[in-house]
FIZADO-639577 format. One line per 5 residues: number of its first residue (from 1); their letters; for each residue y, x, z of N, C-alpha, C. Coordinates in nm, 3 decimals. Example, Ala and Ser with C-alpha at 12.3 -4.5 7.8 and 13.67 -1.06 7.14 Angstrom:
% residues 2
1 = as = -0.569:1.319:0.780:-0.450:1.230:0.780:-0.330:1.320:0.780; -0.225:1.285:0.708:-0.106:1.367:0.714:0.003:1.290:0.787;
//
This chain:
% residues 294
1 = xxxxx = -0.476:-0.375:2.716:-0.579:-0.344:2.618:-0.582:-0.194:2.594; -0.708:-0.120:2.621:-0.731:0.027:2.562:-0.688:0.036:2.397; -0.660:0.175:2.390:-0.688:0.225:2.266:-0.787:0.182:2.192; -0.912:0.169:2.249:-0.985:0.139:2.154:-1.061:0.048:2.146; -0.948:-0.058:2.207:-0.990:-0.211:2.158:-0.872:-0.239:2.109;
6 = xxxxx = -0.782:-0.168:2.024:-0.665:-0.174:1.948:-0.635:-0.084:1.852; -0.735:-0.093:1.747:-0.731:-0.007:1.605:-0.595:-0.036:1.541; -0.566:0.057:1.453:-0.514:0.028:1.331:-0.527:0.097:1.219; -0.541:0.031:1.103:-0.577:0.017:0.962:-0.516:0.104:0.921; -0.502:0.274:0.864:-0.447:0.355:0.797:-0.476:0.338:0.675;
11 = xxxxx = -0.381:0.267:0.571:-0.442:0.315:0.451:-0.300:0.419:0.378; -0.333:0.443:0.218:-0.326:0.537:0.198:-0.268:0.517:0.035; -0.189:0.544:-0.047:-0.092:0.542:-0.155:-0.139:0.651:-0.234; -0.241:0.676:-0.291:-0.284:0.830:-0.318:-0.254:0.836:-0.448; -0.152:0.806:-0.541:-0.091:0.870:-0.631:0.038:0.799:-0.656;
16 = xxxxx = 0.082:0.666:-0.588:0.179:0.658:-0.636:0.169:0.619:-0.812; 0.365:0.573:-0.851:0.297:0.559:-1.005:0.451:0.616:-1.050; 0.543:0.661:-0.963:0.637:0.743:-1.037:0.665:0.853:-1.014; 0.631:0.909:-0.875:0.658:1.022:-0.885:0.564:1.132:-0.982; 0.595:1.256:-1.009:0.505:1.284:-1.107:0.466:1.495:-1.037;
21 = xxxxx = 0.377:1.555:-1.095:0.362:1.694:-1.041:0.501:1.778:-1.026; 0.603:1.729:-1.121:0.729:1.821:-1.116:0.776:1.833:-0.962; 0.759:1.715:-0.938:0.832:1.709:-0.782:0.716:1.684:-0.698; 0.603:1.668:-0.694:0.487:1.704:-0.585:0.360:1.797:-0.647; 0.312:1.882:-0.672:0.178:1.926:-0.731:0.042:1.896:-0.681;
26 = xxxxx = 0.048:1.831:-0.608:-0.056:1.756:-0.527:-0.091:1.583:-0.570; -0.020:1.520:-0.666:-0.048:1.395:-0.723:-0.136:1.397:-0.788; -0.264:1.358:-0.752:-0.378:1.348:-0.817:-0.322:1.324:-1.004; -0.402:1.304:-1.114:-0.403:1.242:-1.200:-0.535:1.221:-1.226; -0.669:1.303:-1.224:-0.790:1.281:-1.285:-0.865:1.164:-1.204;
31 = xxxxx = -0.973:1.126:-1.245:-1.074:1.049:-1.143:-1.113:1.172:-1.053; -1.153:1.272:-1.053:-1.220:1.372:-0.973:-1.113:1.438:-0.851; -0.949:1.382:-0.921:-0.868:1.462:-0.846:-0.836:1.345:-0.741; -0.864:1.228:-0.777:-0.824:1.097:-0.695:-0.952:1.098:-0.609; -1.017:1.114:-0.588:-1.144:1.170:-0.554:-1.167:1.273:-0.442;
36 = xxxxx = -1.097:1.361:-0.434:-1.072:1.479:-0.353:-1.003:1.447:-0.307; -0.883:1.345:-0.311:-0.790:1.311:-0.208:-0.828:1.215:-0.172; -0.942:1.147:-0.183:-0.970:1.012:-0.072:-1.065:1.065:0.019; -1.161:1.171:-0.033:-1.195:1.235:0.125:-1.109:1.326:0.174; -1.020:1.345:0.163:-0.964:1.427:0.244:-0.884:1.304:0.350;
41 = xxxxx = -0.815:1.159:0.326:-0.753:1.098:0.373:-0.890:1.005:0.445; -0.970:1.021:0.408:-1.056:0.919:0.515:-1.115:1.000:0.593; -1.148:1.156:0.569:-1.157:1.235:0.703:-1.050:1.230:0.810; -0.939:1.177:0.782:-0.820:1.241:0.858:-0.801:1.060:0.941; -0.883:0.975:0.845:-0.857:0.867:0.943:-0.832:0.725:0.878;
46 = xxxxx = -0.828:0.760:0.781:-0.762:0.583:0.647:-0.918:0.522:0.639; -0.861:0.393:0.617:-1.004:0.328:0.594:-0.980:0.188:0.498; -0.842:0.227:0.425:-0.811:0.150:0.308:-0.745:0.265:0.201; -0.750:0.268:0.110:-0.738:0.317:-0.032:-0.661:0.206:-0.113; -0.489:0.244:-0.169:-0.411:0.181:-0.265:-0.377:0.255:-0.352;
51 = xxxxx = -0.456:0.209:-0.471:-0.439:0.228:-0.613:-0.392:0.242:-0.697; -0.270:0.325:-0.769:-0.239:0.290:-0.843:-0.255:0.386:-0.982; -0.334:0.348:-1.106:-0.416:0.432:-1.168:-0.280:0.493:-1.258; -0.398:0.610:-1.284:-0.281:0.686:-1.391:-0.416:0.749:-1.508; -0.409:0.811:-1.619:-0.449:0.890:-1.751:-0.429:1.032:-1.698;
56 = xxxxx = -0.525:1.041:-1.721:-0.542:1.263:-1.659:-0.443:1.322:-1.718; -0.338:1.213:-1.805:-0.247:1.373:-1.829:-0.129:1.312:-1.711; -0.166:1.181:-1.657:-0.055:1.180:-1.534:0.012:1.011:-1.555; 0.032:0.993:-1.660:0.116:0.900:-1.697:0.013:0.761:-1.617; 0.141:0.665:-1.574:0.026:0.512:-1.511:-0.025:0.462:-1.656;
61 = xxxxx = -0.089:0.368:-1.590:-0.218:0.311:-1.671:-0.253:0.173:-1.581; -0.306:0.060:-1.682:-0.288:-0.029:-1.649:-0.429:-0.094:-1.717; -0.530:-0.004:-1.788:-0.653:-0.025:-1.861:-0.751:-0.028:-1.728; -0.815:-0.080:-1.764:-0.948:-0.128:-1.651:-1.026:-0.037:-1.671; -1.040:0.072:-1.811:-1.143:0.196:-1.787:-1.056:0.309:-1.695;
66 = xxxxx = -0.999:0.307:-1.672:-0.880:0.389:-1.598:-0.896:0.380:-1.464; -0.905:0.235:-1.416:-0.913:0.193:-1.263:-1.008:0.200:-1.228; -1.167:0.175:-1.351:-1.308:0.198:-1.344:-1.309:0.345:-1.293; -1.286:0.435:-1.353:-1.310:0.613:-1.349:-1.291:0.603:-1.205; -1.171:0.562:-1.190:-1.064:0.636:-1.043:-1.195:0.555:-0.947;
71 = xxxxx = -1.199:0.413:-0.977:-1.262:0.396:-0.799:-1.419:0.407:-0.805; -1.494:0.455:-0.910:-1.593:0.470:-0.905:-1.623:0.635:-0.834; -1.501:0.692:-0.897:-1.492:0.902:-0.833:-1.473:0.861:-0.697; -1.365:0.770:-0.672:-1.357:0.775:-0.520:-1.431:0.719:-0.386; -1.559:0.598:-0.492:-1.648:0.543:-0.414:-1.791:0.635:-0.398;
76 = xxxxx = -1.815:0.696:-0.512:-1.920:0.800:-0.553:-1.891:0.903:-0.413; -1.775:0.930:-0.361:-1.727:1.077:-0.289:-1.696:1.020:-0.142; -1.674:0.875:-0.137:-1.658:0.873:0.030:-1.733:0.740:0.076; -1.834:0.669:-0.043:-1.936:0.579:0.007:-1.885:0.521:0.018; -1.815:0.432:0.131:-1.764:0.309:0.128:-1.601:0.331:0.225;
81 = xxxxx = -1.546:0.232:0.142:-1.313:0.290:0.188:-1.323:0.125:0.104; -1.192:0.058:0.210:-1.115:-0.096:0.185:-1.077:-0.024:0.016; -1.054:-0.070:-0.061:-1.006:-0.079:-0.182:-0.908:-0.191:-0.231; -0.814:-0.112:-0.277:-0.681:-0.202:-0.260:-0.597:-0.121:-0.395; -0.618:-0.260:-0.526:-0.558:-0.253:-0.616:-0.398:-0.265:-0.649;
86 = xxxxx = -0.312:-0.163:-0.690:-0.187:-0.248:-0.704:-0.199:-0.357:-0.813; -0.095:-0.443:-0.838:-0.043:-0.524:-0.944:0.090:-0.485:-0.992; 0.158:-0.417:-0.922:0.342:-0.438:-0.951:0.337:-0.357:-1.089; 0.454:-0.411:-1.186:0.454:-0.359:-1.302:0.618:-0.389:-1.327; 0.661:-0.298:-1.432:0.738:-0.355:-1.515:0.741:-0.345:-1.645;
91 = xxxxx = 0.744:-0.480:-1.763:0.711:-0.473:-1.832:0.570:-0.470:-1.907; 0.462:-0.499:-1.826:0.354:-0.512:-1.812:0.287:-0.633:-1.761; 0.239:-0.723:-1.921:0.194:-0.858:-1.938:0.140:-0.941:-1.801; 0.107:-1.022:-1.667:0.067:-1.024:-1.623:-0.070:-1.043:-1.651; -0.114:-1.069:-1.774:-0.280:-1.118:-1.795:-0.353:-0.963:-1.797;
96 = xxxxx = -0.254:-0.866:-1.815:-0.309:-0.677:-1.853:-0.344:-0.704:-1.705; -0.325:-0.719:-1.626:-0.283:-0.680:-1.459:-0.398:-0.756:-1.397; -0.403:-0.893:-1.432:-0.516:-0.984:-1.426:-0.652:-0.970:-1.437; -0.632:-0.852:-1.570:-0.787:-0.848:-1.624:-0.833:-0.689:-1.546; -0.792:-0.635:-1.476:-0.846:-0.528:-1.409:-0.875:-0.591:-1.295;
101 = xxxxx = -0.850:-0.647:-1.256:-0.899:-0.729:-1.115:-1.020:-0.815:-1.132; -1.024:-0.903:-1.269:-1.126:-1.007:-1.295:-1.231:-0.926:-1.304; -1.242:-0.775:-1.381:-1.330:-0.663:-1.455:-1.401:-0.589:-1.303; -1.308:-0.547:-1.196:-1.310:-0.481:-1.117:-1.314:-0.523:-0.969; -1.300:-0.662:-0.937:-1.279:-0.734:-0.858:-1.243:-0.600:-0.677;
106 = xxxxx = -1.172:-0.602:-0.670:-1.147:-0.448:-0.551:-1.133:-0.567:-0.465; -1.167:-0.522:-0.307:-1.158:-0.599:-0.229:-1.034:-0.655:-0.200; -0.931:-0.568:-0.247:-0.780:-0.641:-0.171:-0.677:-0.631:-0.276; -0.606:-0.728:-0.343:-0.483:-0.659:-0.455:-0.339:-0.699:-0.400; -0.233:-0.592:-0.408:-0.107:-0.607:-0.337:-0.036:-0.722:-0.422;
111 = xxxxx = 0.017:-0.769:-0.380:0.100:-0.840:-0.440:0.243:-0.889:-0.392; 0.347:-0.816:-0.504:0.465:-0.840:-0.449:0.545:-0.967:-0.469; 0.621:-0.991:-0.372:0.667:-1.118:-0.287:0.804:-1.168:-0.304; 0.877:-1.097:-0.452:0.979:-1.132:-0.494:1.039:-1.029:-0.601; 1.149:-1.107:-0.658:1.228:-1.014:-0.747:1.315:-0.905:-0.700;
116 = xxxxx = 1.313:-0.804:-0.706:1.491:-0.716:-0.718:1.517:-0.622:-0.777; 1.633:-0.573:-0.721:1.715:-0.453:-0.775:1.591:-0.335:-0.689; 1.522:-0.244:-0.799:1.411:-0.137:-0.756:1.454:-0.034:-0.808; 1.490:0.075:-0.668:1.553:0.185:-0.751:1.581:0.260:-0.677; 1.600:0.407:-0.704:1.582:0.521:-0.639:1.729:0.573:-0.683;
121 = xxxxx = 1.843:0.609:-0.531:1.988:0.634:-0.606:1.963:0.845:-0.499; 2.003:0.893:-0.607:2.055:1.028:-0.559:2.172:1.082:-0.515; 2.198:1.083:-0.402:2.368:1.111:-0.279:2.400:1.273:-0.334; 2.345:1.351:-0.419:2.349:1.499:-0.457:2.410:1.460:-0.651; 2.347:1.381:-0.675:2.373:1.353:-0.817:2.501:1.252:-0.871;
126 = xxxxx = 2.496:1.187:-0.698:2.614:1.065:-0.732:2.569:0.970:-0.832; 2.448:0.944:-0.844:2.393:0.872:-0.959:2.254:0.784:-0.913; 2.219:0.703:-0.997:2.074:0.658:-0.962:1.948:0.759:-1.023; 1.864:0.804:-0.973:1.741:0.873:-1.046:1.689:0.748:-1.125; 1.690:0.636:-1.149:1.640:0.544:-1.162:1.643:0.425:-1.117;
131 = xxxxx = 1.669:0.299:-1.209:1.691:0.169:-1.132:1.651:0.073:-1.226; 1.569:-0.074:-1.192:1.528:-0.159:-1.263:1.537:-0.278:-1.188; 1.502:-0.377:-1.307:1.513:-0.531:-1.223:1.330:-0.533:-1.214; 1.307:-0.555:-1.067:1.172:-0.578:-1.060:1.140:-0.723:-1.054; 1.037:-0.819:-1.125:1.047:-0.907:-1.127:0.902:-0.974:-1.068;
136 = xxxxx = 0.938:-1.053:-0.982:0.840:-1.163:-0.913:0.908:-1.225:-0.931; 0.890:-1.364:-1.029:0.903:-1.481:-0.974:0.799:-1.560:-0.901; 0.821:-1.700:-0.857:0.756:-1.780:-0.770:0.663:-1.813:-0.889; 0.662:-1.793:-1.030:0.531:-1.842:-1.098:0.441:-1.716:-1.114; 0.501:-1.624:-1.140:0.443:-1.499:-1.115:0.352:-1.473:-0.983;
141 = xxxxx = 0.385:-1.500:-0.924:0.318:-1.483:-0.794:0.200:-1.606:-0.813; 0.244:-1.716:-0.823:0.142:-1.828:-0.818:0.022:-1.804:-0.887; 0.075:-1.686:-1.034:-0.025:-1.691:-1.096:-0.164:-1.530:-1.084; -0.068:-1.461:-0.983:-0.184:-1.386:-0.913:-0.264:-1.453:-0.832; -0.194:-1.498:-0.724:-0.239:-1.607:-0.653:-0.368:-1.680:-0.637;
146 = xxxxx = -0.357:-1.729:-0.794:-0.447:-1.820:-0.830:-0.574:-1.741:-0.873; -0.541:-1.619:-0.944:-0.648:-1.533:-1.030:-0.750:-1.487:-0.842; -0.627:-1.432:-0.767:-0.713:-1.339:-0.684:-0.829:-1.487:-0.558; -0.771:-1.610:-0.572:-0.843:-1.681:-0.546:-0.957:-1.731:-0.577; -0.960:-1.754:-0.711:-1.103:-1.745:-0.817:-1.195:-1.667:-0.781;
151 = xxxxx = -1.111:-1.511:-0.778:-1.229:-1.404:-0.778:-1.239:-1.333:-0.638; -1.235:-1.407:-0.526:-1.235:-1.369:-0.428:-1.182:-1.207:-0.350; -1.091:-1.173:-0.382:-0.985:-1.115:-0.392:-0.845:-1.115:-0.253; -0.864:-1.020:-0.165:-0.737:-1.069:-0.098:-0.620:-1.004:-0.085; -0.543:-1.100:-0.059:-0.399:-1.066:-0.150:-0.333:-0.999:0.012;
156 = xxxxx = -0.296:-0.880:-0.040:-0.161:-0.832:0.036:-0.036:-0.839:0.024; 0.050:-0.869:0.095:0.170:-0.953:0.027:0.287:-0.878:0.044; 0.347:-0.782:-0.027:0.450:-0.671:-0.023:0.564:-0.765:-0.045; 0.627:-0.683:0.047:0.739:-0.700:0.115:0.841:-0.656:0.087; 0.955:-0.642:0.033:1.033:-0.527:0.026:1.177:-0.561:0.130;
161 = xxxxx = 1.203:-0.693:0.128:1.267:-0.732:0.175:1.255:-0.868:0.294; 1.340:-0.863:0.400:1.292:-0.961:0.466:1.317:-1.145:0.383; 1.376:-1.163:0.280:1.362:-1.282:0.182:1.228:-1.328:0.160; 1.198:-1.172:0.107:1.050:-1.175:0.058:0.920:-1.275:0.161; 0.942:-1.222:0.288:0.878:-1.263:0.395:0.886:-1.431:0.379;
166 = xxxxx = 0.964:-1.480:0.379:1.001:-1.640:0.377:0.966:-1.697:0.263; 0.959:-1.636:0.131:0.872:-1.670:0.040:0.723:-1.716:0.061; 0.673:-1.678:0.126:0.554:-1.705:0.153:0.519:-1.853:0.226; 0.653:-1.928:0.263:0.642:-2.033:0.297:0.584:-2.156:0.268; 0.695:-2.150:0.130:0.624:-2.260:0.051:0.485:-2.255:-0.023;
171 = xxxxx = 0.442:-2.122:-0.031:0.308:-2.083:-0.056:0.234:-2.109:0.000; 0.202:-2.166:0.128:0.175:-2.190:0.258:0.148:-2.336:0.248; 0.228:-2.410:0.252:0.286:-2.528:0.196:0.200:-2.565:0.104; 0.214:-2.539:0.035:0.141:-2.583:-0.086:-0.006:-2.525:-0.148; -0.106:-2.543:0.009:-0.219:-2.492:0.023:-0.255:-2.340:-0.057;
176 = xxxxx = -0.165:-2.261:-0.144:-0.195:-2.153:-0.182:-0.264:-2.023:-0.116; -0.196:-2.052:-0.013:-0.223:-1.936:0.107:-0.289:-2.006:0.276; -0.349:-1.896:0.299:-0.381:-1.957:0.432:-0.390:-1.833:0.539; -0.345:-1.876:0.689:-0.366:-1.799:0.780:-0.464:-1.718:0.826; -0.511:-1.603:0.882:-0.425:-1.531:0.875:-0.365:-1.430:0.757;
181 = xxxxx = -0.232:-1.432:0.755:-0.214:-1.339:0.627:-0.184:-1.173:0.659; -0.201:-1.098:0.509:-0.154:-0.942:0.503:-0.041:-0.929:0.454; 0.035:-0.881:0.558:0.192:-0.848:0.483:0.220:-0.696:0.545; 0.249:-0.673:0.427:0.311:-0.516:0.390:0.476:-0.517:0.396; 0.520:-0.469:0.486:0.672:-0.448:0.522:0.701:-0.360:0.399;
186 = xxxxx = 0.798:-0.292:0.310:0.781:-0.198:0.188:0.937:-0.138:0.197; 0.927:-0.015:0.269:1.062:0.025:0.321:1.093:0.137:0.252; 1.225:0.138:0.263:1.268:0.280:0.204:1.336:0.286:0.023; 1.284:0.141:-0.044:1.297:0.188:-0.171:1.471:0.132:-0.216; 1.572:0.172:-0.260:1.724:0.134:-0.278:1.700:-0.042:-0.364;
191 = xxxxx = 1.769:-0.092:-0.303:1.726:-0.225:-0.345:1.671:-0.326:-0.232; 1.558:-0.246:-0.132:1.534:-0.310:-0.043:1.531:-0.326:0.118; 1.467:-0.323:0.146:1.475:-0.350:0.328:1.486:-0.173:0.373; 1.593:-0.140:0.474:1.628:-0.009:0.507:1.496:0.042:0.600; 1.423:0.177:0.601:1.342:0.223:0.666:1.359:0.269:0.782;
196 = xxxxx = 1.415:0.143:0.893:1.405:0.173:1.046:1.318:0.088:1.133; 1.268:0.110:1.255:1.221:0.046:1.355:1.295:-0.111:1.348; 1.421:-0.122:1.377:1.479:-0.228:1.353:1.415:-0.342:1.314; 1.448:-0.290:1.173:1.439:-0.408:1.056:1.242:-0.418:1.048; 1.181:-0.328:1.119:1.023:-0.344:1.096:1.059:-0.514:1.194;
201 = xxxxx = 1.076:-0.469:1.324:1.120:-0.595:1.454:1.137:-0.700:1.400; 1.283:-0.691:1.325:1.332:-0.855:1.301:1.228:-0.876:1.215; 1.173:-0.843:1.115:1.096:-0.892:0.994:0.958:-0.939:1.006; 0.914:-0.890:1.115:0.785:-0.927:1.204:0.777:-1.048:1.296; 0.909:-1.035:1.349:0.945:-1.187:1.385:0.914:-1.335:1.307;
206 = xxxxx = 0.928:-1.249:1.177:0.910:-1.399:1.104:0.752:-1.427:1.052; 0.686:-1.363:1.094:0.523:-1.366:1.047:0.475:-1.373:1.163; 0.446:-1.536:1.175:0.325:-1.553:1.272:0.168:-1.560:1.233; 0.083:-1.515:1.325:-0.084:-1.478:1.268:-0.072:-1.417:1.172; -0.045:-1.275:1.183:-0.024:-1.228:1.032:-0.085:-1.088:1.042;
211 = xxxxx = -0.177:-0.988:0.931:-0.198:-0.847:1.011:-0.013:-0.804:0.935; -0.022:-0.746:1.013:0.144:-0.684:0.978:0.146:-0.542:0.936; 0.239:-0.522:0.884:0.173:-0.366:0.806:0.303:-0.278:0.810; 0.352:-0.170:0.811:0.467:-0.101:0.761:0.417:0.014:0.693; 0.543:0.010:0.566:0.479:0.063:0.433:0.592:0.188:0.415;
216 = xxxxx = 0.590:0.291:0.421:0.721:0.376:0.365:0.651:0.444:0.284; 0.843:0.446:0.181:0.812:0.479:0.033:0.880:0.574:0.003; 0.873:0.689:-0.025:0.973:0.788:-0.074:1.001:0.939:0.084; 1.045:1.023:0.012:1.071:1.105:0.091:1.180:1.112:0.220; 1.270:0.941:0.224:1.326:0.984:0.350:1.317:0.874:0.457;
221 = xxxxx = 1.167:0.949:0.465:1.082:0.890:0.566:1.095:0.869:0.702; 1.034:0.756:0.822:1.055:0.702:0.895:0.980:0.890:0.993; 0.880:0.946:0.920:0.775:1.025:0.941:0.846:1.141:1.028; 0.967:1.135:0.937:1.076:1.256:0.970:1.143:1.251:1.107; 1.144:1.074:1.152:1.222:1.088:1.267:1.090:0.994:1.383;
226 = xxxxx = 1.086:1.128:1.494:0.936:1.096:1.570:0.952:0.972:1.643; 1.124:0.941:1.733:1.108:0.799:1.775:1.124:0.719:1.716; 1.179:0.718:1.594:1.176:0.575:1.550:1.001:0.550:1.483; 0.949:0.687:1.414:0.818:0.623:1.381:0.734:0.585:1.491; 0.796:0.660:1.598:0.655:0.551:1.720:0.705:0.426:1.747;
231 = xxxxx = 0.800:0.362:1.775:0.887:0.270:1.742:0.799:0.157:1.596; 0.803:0.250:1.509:0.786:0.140:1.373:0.591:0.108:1.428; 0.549:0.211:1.444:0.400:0.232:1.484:0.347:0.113:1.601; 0.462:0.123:1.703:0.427:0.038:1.795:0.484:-0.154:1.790; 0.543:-0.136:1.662:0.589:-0.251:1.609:0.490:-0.357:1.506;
236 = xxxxx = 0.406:-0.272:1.481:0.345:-0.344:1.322:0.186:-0.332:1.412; 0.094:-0.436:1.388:0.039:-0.531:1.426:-0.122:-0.489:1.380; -0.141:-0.420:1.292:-0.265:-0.386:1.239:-0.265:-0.274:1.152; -0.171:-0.243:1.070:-0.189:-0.209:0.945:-0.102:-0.048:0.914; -0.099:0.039:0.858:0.007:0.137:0.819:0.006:0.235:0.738;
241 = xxxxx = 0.076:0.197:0.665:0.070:0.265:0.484:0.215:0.354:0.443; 0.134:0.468:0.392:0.272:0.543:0.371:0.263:0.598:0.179; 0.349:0.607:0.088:0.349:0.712:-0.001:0.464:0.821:-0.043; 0.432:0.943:0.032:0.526:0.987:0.065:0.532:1.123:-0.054; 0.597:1.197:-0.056:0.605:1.327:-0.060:0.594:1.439:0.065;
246 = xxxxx = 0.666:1.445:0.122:0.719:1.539:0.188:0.687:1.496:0.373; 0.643:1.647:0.423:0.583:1.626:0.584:0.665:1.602:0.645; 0.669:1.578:0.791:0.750:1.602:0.893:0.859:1.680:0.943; 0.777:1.810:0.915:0.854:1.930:0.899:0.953:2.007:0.775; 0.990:1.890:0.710:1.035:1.876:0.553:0.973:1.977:0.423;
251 = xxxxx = 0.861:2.015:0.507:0.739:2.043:0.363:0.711:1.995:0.262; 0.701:1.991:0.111:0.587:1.953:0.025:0.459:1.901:0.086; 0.410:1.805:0.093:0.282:1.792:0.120:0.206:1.866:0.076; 0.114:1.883:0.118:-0.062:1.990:0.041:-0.155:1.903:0.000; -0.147:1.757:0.016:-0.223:1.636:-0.007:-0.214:1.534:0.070;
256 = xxxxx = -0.270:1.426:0.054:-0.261:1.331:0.085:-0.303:1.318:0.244; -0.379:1.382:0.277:-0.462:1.450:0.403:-0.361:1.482:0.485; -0.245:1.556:0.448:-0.215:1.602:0.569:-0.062:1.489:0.586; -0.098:1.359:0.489:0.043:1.268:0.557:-0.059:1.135:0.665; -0.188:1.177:0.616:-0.268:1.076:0.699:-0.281:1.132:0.810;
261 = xxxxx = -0.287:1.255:0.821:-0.301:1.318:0.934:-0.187:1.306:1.084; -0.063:1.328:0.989:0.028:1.255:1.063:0.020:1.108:1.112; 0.013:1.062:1.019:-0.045:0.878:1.078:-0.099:0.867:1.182; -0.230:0.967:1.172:-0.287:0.937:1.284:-0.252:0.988:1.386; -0.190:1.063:1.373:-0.135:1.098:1.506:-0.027:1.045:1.577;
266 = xxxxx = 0.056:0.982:1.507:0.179:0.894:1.552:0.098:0.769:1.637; -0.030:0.743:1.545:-0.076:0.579:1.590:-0.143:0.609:1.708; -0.171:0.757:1.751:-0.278:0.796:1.866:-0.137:0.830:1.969; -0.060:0.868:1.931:0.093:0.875:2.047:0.136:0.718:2.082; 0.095:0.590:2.041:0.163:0.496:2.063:-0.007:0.431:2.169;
271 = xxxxx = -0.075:0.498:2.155:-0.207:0.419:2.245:-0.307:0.330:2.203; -0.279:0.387:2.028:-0.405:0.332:1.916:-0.491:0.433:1.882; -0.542:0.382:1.827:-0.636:0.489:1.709:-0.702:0.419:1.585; -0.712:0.509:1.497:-0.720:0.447:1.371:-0.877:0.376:1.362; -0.850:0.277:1.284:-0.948:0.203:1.288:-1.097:0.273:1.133;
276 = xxxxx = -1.214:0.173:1.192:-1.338:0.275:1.130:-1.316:0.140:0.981; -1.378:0.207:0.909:-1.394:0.135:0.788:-1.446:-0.030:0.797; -1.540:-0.014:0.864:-1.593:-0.148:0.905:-1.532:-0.202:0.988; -1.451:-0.181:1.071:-1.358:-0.235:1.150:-1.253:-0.275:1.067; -1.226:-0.168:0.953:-1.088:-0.267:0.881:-1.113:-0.380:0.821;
281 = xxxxx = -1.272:-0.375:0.757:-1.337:-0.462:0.734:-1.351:-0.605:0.788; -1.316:-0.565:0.889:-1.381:-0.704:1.020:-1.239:-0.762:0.990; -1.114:-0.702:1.010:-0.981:-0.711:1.091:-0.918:-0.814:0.937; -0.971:-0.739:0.810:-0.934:-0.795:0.667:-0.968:-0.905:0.612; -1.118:-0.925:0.709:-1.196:-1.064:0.619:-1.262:-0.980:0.497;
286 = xxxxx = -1.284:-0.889:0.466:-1.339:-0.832:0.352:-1.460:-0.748:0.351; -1.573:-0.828:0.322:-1.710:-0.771:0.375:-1.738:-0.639:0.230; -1.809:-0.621:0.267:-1.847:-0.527:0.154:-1.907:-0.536:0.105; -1.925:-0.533:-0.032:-2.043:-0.634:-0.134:-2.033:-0.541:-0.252; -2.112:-0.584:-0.337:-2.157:-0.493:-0.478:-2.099:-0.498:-0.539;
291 = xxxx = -2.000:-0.395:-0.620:-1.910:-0.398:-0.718:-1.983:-0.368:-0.843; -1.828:-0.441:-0.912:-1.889:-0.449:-1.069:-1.869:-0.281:-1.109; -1.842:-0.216:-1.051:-1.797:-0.070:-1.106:-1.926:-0.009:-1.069; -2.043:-0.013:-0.972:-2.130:0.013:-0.920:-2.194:0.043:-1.013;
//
């Protein structure tokens, strides 16, 4: 098969919800600034957009006028991009989480695929920067599930761990879900599945008919090391999502643009190329239709 009868789906993490300007100055916070970084990442090649809103002074946000601003700046500025809401929270009601989706209906909402230990440990500090119990349970999930079914909604199914993956079984099972599915591999974060080629392999193994996705999170990125990311690139099946900080060349990023840029170029070294909007379209099941934000 050519290159280019073998796309893949770049999408794109364009603010993240913890890191903050201290440690990148390039994290959007406004609608206008989320905005400027989705054309810059769909010039460079993405043709999905993941969400996760924040309040112009930076802080996340979980209000539906919040998620309104952001994807209306970013639909107003690049016409039409996959749109892909997060859900993950902590401490945050699931019905808050619910009702931006019911309000906003985005073509795709992530949804994570189990509980754990979520947390970022520092080898310089000897300490954790941060650590929490992240919680999915199996009713939790059922009850996105159910919402993003109603409202025609499709669910991406984050991954963090290969457990996670097998969860989806009995979901399966019990007519909730149906083939083919979106699973987001979600590497890199302390707590979960380690960010190598490897573990992309075994974990892919266990998803049959599935678009397959690999997701890295944090600055010590797969990005950094060129064979294993052609490796992870030539492993994952459709899909490839990064939210990073920091380039290749252990730079600060300058935006979001120039980590898509890399993407695409890793996915054009393995004998892909990134796929067109309407093609992710085709590949997602997710036509494009009139939003309520419109």
């Amino acid at each position: 098969m050519s290159r280019f009868e073998n796309p893949v789906i770049i999408t794109n993490s364009i603010s993240g919800t913890v890191a903050n300007r201290d440690q990148c100055p390039a994290i959007p916070y406004t609608p206008e600034e989320y905005a400027a970084e989705a054309r810059r990442v769909v010039d460079e090649g993405a043709s999905m957009i993941h969400i996760h809103a924040r309040r112009p002074d930076g802080t996340p946000s979980y209000e539906v006028e919040d998620f309104r601003a952001i994807t209306e700046a970013i639909l107003a500025e690049v016409d039409d991009v996959v749109i892909n809401y997060s859900t993950g929270a902590i401490g945050v009601p699931i019905e808050k989480r619910i009702e931006y989706l019911r309000e906003l209906r985005p073509d795709v909402g992530a949804l994570n695929m189990g509980s754990m230990n979520y947390s970022k440990y520092s080898r310089r500090r000897k300490d954790f920067v941060f650590k929490a119990v992240f919680e999915n349970s199996f009713d939790t999930i059922m009850e996105f599930l159910r919402a993003m079914r109603e409202l025609g909604i499709r669910p991406e199914h984050e991954c963090f761990d290969s457990g996670h993956v097998a969860n989806l079984d009995p979901l399966i099972d019990m007519g909730l879900l149906e083939q083919p599915l979106q699973i987001s591999c979600v590497m890199g974060v302390t707590g979960g599945i380690r960010p190598t080629a490897k573990m992309i392999f075994l974990t892919r193994e266990d998803t049959d008919a599935a678009r397959f996705a690999a997701v890295q999170s944090g600055a010590s990125a797969f990005l950094h090391k060129s064979k294993a990311a052609s490796e992870v690139v030539a492993a994952i099946r459709d899909v490839a999502r990064g939210k990073m900080l920091i380039t290749p060349d252990g730079q600060m990023a300058r935006s979001n643009g120039d980590l898509v840029a890399k993407a695409r170029h890793m996915t054009e070294d393995v004998g892909r190329r990134p796929a067109t909007v309407a093609e992710a379209r085709e590949l997602l099941g997710v036509p494009r239709r009139e939003r309520a934000v419109a």
